[in-house]
C-alpha positions as CSV (number, residue, x, y, z in Angstrom):
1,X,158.8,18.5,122.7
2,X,156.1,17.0,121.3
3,X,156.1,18.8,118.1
4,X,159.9,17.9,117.7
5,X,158.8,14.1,117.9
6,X,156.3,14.3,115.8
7,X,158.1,16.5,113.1
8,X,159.8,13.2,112.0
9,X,158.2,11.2,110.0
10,X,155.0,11.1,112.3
11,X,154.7,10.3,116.1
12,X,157.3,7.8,117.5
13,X,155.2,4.9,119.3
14,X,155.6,4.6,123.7
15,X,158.5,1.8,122.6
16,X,160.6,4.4,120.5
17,X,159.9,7.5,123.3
18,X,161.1,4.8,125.8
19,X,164.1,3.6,124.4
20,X,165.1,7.6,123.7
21,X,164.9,8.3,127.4
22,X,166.7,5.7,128.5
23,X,169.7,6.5,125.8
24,X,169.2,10.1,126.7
25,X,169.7,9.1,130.6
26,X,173.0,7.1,130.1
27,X,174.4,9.9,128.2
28,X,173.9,12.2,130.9
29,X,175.2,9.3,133.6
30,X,177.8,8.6,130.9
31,X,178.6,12.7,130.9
32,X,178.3,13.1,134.6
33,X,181.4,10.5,135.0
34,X,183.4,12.1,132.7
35,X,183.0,15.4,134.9
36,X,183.6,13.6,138.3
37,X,186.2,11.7,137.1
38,X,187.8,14.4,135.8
39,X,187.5,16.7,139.5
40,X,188.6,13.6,141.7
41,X,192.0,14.4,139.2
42,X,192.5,18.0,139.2
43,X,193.0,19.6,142.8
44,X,190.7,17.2,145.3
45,X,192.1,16.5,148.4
46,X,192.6,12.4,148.8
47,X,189.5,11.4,150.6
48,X,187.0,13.8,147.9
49,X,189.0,12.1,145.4
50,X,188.0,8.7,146.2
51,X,184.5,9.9,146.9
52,X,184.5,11.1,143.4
53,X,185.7,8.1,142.5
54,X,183.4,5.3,144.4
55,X,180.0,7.7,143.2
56,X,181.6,7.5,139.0
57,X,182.2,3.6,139.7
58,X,178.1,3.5,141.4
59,X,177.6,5.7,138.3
60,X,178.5,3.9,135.6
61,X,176.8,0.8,137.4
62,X,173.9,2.6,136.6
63,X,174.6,3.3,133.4
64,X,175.2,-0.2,132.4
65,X,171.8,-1.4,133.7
66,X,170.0,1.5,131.9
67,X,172.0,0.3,128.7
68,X,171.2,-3.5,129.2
69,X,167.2,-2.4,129.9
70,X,167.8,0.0,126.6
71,X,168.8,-2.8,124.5
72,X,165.9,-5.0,125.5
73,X,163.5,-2.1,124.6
74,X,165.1,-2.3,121.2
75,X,164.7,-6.1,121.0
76,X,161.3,-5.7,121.9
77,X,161.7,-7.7,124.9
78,X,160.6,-4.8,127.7
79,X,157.4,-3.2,126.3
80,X,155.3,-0.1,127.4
81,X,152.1,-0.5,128.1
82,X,149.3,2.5,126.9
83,X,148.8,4.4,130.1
84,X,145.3,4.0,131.3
């Protein structure tokens, strides 16, 4: 991995790493409610249907707080310390 980041255009700084794995974890939140969402519809009984539904609602919860927290990383408003 490290050779992928730093095969463009030089090494991205802790800010750019952290806003990538924070847009990289609400893809996969975003992709994981498009899969339960599309179970609870296709042959679930009732009650594992609105299971499936409450955990894509908790989900995409989630995945609007990892946005919000992305977007600040962006604005420079949350910012990653060096690690000591």
């Amino acid at each position: 991995m490290a050779d992928l980041i730093q095969g463009l255009d030089g090494p991205r700084t802790a800010q750019q790493e952290l806003f990538s794995d924070l847009e990289d974890t609400t893809a996969v939140i975003g992709w994981s409610v498009a899969e339960l969402t599309s179970m609870a519809a296709h042959g679930k009984s009732p009650a594992q249907a609105v299971a499936l539904i409450k955990i894509s609602a908790l989900l995409k919860t989630q995945q609007e707080k990892i946005r919000r927290h992305a977007d600040e990383v962006k604005a420079g408003r949350i910012v990653r310390g060096k690690a000591e």
